[in-house]
Structures are given as structure tokens and as C-alpha cells.
C-alpha positions in Angstrom: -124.9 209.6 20.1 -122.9 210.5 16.9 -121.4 213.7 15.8 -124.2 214.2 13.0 -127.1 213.2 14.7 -126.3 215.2 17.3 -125.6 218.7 15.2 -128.9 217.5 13.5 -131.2 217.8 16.6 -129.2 220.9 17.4 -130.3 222.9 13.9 -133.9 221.7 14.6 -133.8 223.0 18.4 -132.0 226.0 17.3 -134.4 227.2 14.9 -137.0 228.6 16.5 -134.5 231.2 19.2 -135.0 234.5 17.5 -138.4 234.5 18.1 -138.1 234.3 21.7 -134.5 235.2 22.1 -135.3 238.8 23.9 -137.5 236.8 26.3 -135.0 234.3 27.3 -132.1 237.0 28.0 -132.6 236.9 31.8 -134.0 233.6 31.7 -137.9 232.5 33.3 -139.5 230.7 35.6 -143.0 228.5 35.5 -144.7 226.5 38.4 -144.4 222.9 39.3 -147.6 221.6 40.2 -147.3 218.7 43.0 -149.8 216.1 41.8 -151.4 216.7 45.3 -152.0 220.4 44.9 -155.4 222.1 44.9 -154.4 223.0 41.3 -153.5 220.0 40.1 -156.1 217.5 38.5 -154.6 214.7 40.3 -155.3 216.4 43.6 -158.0 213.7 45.6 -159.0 216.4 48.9 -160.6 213.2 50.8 -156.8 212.1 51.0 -155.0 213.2 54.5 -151.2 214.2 54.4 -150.4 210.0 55.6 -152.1 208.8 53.0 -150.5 211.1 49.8 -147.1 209.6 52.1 -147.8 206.6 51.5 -149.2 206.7 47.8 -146.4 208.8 46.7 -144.1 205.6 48.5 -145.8 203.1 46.5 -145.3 204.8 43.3 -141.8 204.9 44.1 -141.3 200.9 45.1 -143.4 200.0 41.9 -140.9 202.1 39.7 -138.0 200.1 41.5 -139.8 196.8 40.6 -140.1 197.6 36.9 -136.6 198.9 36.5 -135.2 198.5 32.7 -132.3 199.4 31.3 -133.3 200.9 28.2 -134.2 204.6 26.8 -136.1 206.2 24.0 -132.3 206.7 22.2 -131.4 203.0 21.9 -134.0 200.4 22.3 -137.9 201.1 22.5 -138.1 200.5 25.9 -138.0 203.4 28.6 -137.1 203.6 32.5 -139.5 206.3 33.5 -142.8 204.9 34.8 -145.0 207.3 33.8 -147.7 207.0 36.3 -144.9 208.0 39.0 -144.7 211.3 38.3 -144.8 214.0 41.1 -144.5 217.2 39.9 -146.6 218.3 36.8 -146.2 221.3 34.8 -149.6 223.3 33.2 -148.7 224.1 29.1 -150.3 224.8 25.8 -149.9 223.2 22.7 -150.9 224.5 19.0 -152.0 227.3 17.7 -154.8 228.6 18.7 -153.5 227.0 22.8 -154.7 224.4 23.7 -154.1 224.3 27.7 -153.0 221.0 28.9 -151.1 219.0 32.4 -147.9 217.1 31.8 -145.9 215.0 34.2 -142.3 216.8 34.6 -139.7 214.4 34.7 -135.8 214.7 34.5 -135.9 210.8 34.1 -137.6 210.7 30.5 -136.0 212.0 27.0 -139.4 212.8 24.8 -142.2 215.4 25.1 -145.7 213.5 23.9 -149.5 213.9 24.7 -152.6 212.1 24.0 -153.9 213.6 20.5 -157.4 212.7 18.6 -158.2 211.0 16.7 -157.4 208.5 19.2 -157.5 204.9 18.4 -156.6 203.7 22.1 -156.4 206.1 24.8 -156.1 206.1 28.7 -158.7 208.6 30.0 -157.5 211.5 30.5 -160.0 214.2 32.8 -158.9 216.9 30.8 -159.9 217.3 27.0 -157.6 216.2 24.4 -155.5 217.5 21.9 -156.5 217.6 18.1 -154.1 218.4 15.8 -156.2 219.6 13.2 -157.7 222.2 14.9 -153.7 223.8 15.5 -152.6 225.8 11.8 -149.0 225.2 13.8 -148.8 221.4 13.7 -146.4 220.0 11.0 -145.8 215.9 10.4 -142.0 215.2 10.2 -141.6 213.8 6.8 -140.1 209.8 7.8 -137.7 210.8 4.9 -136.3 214.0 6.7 -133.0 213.8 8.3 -134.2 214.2 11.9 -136.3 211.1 12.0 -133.7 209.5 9.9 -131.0 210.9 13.2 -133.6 209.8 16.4 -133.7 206.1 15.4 -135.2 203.9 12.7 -138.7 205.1 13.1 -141.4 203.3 11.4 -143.8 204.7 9.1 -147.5 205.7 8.6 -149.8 205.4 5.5 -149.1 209.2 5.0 -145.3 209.0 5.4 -145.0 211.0 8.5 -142.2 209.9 10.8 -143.2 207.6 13.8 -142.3 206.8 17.3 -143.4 204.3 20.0 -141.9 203.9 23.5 -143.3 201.4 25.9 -142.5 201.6 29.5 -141.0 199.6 32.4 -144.7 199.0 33.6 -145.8 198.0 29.9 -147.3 201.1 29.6 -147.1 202.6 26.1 -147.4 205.7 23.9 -147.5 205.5 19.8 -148.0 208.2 17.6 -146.6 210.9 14.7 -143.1 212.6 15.5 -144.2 216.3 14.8 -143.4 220.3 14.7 -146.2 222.1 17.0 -145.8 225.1 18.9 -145.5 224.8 22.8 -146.6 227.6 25.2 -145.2 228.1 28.7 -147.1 230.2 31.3 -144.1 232.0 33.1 -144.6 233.1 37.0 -144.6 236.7 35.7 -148.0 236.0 33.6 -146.2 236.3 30.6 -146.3 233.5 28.5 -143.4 232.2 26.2 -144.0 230.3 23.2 -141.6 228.0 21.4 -142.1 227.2 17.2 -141.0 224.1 15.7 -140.9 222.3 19.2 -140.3 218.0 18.3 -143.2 216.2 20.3 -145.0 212.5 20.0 -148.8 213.1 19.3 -149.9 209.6 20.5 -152.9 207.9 19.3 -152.3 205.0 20.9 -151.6 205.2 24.7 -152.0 203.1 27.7 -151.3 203.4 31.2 -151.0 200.9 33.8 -152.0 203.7 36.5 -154.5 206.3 37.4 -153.6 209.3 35.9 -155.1 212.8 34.7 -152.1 213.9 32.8 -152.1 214.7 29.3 -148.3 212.8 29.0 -144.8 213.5 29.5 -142.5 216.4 29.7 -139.0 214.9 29.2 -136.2 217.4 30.7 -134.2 214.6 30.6 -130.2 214.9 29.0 -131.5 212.8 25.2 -131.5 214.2 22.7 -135.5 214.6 22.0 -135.7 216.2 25.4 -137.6 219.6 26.0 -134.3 220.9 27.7 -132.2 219.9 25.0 -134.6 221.3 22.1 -134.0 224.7 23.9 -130.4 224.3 23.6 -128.7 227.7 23.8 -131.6 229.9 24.3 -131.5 228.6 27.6 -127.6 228.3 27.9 -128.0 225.0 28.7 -129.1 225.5 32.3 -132.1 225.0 34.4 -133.3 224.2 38.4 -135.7 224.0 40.3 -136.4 223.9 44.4 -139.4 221.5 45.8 -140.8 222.8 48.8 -140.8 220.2 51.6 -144.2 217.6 51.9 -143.9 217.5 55.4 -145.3 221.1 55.1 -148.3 220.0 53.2 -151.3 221.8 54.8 -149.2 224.9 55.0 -147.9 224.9 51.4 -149.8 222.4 48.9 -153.1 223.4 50.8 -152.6 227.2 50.8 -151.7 226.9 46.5 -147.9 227.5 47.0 -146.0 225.6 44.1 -142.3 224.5 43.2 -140.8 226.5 40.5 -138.9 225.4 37.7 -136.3 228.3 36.1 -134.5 228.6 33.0 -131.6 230.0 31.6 -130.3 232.9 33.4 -132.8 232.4 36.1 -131.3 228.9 36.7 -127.9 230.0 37.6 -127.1 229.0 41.4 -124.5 231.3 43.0 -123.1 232.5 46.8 -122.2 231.1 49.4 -122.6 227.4 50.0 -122.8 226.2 46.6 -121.6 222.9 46.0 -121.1 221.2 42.5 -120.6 217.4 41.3 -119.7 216.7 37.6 -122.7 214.7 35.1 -121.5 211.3 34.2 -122.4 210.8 30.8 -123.1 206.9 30.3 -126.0 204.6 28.9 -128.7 205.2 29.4 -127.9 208.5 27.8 -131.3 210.0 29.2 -130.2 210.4 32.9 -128.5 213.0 35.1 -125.7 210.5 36.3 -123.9 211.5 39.4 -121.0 210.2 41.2 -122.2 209.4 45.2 -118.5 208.3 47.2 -120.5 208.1 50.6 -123.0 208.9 53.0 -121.8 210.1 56.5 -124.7 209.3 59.4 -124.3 212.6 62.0 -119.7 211.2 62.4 -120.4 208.2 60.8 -119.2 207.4 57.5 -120.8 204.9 55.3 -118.6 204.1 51.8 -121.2 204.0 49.1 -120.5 201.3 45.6 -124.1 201.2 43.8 -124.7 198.8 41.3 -122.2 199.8 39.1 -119.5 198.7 41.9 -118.2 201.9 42.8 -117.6 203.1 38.8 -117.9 206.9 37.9 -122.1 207.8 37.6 -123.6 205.1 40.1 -126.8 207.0 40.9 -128.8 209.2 39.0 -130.9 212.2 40.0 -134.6 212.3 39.2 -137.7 214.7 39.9 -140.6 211.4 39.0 -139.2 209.5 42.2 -140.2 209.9 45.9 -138.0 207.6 47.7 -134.0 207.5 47.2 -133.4 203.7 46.3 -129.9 202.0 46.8 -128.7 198.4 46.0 -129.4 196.0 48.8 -126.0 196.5 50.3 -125.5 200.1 50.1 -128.9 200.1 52.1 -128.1 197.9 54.9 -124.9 200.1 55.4 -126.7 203.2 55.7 -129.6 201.5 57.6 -127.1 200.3 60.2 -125.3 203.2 60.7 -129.3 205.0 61.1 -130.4 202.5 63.8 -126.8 203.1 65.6 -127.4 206.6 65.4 -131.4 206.8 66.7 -132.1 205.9 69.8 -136.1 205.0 69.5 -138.0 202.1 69.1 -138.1 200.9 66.3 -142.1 199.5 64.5 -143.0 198.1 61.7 -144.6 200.1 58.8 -148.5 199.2 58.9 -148.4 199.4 55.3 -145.1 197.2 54.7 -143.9 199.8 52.6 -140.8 200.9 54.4 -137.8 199.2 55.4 -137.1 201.3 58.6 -139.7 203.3 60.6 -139.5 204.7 64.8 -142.1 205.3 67.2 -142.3 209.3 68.0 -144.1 211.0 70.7 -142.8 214.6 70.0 -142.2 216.4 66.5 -139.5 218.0 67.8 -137.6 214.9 67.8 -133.7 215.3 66.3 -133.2 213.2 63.9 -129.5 212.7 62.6 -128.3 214.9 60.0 -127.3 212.8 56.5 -124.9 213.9 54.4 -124.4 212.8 50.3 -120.8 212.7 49.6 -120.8 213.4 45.5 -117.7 213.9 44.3 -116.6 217.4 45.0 -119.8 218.2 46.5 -120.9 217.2 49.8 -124.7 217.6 50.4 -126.5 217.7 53.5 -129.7 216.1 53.9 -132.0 217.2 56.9 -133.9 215.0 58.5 -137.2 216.6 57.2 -136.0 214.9 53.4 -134.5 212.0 55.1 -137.3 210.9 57.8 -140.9 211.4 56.6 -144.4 210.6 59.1 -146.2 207.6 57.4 -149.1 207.3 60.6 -149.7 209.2 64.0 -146.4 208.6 65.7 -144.8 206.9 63.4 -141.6 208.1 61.3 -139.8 206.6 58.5 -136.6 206.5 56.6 -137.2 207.9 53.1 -134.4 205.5 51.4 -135.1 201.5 50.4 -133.4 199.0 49.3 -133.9 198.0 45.4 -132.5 195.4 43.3 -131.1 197.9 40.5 -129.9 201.5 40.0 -129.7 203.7 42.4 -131.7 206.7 42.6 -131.8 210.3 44.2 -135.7 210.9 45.1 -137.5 214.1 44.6 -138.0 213.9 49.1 -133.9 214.3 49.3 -133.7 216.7 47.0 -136.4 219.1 49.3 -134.8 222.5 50.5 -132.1 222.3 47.9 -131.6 224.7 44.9 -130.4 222.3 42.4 -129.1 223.4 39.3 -128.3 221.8 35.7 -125.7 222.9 33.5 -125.3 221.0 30.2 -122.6 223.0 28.9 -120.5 222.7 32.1 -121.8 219.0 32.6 -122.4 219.9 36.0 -125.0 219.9 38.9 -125.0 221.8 41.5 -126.6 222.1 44.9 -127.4 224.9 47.5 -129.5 224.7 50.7 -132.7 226.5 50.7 -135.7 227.5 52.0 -137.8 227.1 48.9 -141.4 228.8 50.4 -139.1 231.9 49.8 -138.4 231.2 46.5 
């Protein structure tokens, strides 16, 4: 991205802080919503803790099939598969709020919903958004020099600026590029609202999956993105810690929820806190990472992703379950697993999973994995690395995939992870997050 476009998104994120600016000071904190919550309109209670497993699996190995290359800040065509989102966060739009669900994801650079009057719309369970009812909602001119900076938008009949993004699935989401004020309900009860806030109101939206969401909430690093169009009100920081699915009829079941923390409420520190540096590379979107190795209990596996051992050859992101590596990388690790475990090994009933053991006891120790990032060496327990699919069955939580190579949201359980734009840094710190 280019000097000016870049101090051009940075005057329009800046210029709603004073608002707000006392509020931010020590930072907040809102609730992630697993999509298999109680409180989340995704939630399906007929479902048992195998089968949200294995549907949560599935959403991952579809992303990994319809892999592209491209993001919202080059070429129409985005990564994120919307439909694959995990975590969702509860928001208002407009003014009076208008409550709504949208899929988190640190893999997507835009914030749009579903808005009437819609021409072609997914259904969506909850109601949606119309515009004209909100005395906050502002088109963005097509001649103004923020839809000028994103990309050469298109235009409507009215001359309000346009965007369209279809997805690696085909899905697709067309609309006005707008101003509209967006309201966050903080874990405190207090809610914190944000003027002037750049989102896609889509008109014409399709989706190639189920889904009750009202759209995306991009916290991705492009320059659309909701964490980006915070800026310094948020000193460029925020984390989050998912609580562990194994734990799901003590923590989804009972209401407990993830949180998601801004600002000075983001900031990891103490003992044990690890840091790796952000690659910054094409597709500008993602949190790129630099992954050296994984060590198996001793055993050390060299890691080269796709990008054949370059600087930034994973990237981290909330919207996946499963950690995918290139077919190579995989068979490594998966060698140095079966080596290490001394079970039987099964096949996956569902022939989702590459690698999966017969158990008879839950107390079964499983071998610790450690991520070797550069300057930052991670350890992954066994309850982010080996998840039940069946009765008695176990499986590893990584798969091989013909692209990219990706951190999943089960890896990154029990871990305060942080995000520092300024610093260009994430960092990592073990954790039990039900104390959180």
C-alpha cells in the first residue's frame, strides 16, 4: 500500500477518537461468541460435542480446498471463507442500534452486513439492517479520496462509492462503501460507540453455507479493517484467549465466552511471554508469521511451508479450526507423532482426518508440541493438538493442504495472544482462559 493511501485511511479512522478517547484509555474488552454457544444463533442443541468436532473440521478442509491468493486490497477476490467462521462477535449498527451477529475473523480486511433494500440476500435468522432508518449512515461520495485510495470502486446511479468481494467458495457480497456508527457491548456493560466507522452495506449477498450471521468483522492487518480503522485509539494492539472445545459441556454449555480486548487491555506481560515479528507480505490482509520448526516431545521437525522456508510462511487466523501445512511439512510432523505415540492407530469414520488413535482412558499423555516461530517458541498441549472425533477415538488437529499454511483457532487454545501493529509483533503466553 502507498504512502498516500495509507495517511488517507489513517485521517478517516482517526476522526472519530475524541469522542471515545476517555473510554479507550485503559483499553476494553467484548465477548467472542463460539458459533456453538447457547448465545449464539448458530448454536444447533440436538448437536453432541463429536459432531460440532467434526463440523467445525469440515469447515476447515473446505477453506483449504478453496484457497486463493487474493485480498479485498488488490484483486476482488478474498481468502476468507466466510461460512468458516468460529467465533462471532454481538454489535450494533446505526443510530438508533440496531443489534446484529458478525463472524470475527483476523483473516478478512472489510467490515460489511446484509442491508435492505436487498436485491439478493442469503437468509439471515436475525432481522436486517436498513440504512434509512439510521440518521448516522452517510454514502461515501465515489469522487471522495478514500474510495478513490481503497481501489477503483465502481459506481451507483446515485454516485456513492462501491465495493464487491467474492470469496474463495464463490460466495459474494456487493454493496455501498459507507460512514455508519458501530456500537460495541464491552464486558463491563458499557457500551462504546465508534462515528464515522467505513463498512460495506451489501445488497447483494450470497453464501455457499449455512449461516445466521449478519456478515463479516474484518480484524485483519488491510487497510479497511475494523482494527485498523481504530488506529491509535487502540495503540494498535489487541488479543484475545479461546477457551479450549474439549471443555465444551463445561464452558460453551454453561454460557462462558472468549474475550476479545483492546488497547491497553490487550497488552500481554510477565513471565513467559514469548514474541515472533509480523511478516508483512501479499496478501497484505494476514498476520504472517515466521514458523522455523516443530519439536515432537525431543524430536525436532525443520518446518519450509509453501513459501520454501522464506520469512512469513504461515499465517495466524481466528476463522480456521484445523492448523494446515503443505503436504511435506505434514508428513514430517505426522512421522515424528506416530514415532512418538504408542497406540493403535484407526481410521477416522468420517475421512476427515489424516491421523487419529484408539483411546481407552482420557487420561492418556499425549506428546507435548512445540511451534518454533522465530524468537518465540510456543508450546502446544495436547488438548489443542489432539482433539476426540468418536467414543475412543482421538485425532491430530493438523492436515495436510495443497497451499498456505495456517495456524487454527484449536492451537491457538490456552494461549493469550496478542497483536501489536505498531511493534509489528505477536506475541504468546500460556493460559488458562476460563480465568480470564
Amino acid at each position: 500500500m502507498s504512502t498516500s493511501v495509507f495517511l488517507t485511511l489513517l485521517f478517516f479512522s482517526l476522526s472519530f477518537v475524541v469522542s471515545f478517547s476517555h473510554a479507550l484509555n485503559n483499553g476494553f474488552s467484548v465477548e467472542l461468541i463460539h458459533r456453538d454457544s447457547p448465545k449464539s444463533p448458530l448454536y444447533q442443541p440436538t448437536e453432541n460435542k463429536y459432531q460440532r468436532v467434526v463440523n467445525a473440521a469440515r469447515r476447515s478442509i473446505k477453506f483449504a480446498n478453496h484457497f486463493y491468493k487474493d485480498s479485498l486490497t488488490n484483486t476482488p477476490k478474498s481468502i476468507v471463507i466466510p461460512g468458516k467462521g468460529e467465533y462471532l462477535m454481538s454489535y450494533s449498527v446505526g443510530t438508533p442500534p440496531f443489534r446484529l451477529y458478525g463472524i470475527v475473523d483476523t483473516g478478512s480486511d472489510i467490515v460489511w452486513l446484509q442491508c435492505e433494500p436487498c436485491k439478493k440476500c442469503y437468509n439471515q435468522t436475525t432481522l436486517i439492517f436498513n440504512p434509512s432508518k439510521s440518521s448516522s449512515y452517510k454514502n461515501i461520495p465515489c469522487l471522495s479520496k478514500l474510495c478513490q485510495s481503497v481501489r477503483d470502486s465502481p459506481c451507483s446511479d446515485q454516485n456513492s462509492c462501491q465495493y464487491s468481494i467474492t470469496y474463495g467458495d464463490n460466495s459474494h457480497s456487493q454493496g455501498d462503501l459507507s460512514f455508519e456508527t458501530l456500537t460495541l457491548e464491552t464486558t463491563t456493560g458499557r457500551p462504546i460507540s465508534f462515528p464515522k466507522s467505513v463498512i460495506g452495506c451489501g445488497t447483494y449477498n450470497t453464501m455457499s453455507v449455512k449461516t445466521a450471521s449478519s456478515g463479516i468483522i474484518g480484524l485483519g492487518y488491510g487497510p479497511l479493517s475494523f482494527i485498523t480503522q481504530l488506529g491509535s485509539s487502540i495503540d494498535g494492539k489487541f488479543s484475545y484467549c479461546l477457551l479450549p472445545s474439549l471443555l465444551v459441556s463445561k464452558t460453551l454449555e454453561s454460557n462462558m465466552t472468549s474475550k476479545l480486548n483492546f488497547g491497553d487491555a490487550a497488552v500481554i506481560s510477565g513471565d513467559c511471554v514469548v514474541s515472533t515479528p509480523i511478516v508483512q507480505k501479499n496478501p497484505l490482509v494476514f498476520y504472517y508469521l515466521t514458523l522455523e520448526a516443530f519439536s515432537v516431545g525431543n524430536k525436532r521437525v525443520e518446518f519450509r511451508g509453501s513459501s520454501n522456508g522464506d520469512e512469513g510462511n504461515i499465517f495466524i487466523d481466528s476463522g480456521t479450526t484445523l492448523t494446515l501445512l503443505p503436504s511435506n511439512d505434514y508428513a514430517n510432523l505426522e512421522s515424528a507423532v506416530v514415532e512418538s505415540v504408542k497406540l493403535e492407530r484407526v481410521d477416522d469414520p468420517n475421512q476427515d482426518f489424516n491421523l487419529c488413535y484408539s483411546v481407552t482412558s482420557d487420561e492418556y499423555d499425549f506428546p507435548l508440541i512445540t511451534a518454533h516461530f522465530k524468537g518465540a517458541d510456543v508450546k502446544l498441549h495436547p488438548i489443542s493438538t489432539f482433539v476426540p472425533i468418536a467414543d475412543d477415538i482421538v485425532c491430530l488437529t493438523f492436515i495436510s493442504s495443497k497451499t498456505d499454511s495456517v495456524l487454527g483457532n484449536l492451537a491457538q487454545q490456552n494461549l493469550l495472544i496478542g497483536y501489536d501493529l505498531k511493534q509489528k509483533t505477536v506475541s504468546f503466553k500460556p493460559m488458562d482462559c476460563t480465568k480470564v
